[in-house]
N, C-alpha and C positions, 0 to 999 in steps of 0.2 A: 537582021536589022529591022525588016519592015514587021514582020513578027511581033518583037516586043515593042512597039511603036504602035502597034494596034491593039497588044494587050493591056499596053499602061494607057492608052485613049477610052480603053473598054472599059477600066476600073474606074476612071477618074469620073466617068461618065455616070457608072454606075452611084461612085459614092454619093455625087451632086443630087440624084435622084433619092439616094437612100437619107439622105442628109436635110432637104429641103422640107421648110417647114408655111405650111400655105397659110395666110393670112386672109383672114374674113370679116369684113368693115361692117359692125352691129347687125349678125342678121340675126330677125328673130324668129320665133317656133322653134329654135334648137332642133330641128330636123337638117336631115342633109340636100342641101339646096331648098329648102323651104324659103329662106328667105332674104329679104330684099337690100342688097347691097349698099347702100346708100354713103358711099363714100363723102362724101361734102360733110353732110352730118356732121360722120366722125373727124373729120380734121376739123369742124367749128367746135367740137366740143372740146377738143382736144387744144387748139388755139386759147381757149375762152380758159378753162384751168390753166395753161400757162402762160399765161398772160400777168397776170400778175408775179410768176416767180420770175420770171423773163426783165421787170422792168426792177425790180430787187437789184436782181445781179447788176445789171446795167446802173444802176445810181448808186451803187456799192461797192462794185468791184471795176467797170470798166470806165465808166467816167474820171475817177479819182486816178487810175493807170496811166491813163492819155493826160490826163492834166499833168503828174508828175513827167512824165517825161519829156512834154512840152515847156513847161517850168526848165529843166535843167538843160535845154538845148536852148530857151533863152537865154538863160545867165553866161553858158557859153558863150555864144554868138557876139552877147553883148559882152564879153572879156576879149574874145577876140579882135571885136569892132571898135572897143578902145588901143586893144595893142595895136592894131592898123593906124590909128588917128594918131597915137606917139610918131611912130614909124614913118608916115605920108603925110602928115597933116590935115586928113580931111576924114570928116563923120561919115560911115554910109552908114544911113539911116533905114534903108527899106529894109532888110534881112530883120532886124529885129524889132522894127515896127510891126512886120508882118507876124513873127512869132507869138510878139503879143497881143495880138488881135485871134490868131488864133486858139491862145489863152486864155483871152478874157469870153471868146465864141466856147469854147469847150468849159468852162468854169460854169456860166448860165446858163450852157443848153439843159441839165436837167429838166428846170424851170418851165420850158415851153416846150420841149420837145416832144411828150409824151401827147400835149393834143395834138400839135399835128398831124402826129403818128396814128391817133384816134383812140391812145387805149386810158 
């Protein structure tokens, strides 16, 4: 038992080793170890091209998502909130005052959100 317990530890060990692939943040001279690591760099440059595909998707895909589904959890709320008022007699108004504040916040954040953000 302890056997194969050391020999599947050994392989697994080995593949990790045999498997891994090392990563090297802009160095240059193209020698090995010649040169200088500069990690920040590469994530600002790397930040800076996607930056603009990043706010794409966001004013295309996830903004327009969140509002849809915000949108249909008012209209419920607000169906529900009337079948309550048949029922009991009385409006409650927070629940979907509040949904659509959150609607009408998620509708315009495109708008200002990107300076904030700074991009």
């Amino acid at each position: 038992m302890k056997r194969k317990l050391f020999i599947s530890t050994l392989i697994i060990m080995v593949m990790v080793c045999a498997l891994a692939v090392p990563a090297f943040a802009a160095s240059s001279g193209g020698g090995s170890g010649s040169g200088s690591g500069d990690v920040s760099g590469a994530i600002q440059s790397t930040w800076t091209a996607a930056a603009s595909q990043l706010k794409t998707i966001v004013n295309n895909v996830v903004f327009p998502a969140i509002d849809m589904i915000l949108a249909i959890f008012f209209f419920v709320k607000l169906g529900t909130t009337y079948f309550d008022y048949r029922k009991h007699g009385q409006f409650e108004w927070a629940p979907p005052a509040i949904l659509l504040a959150c609607l009408i916040f998620t509708l315009t954040a495109p708008t200002y959100i990107w300076s904030i953000i700074g991009l």
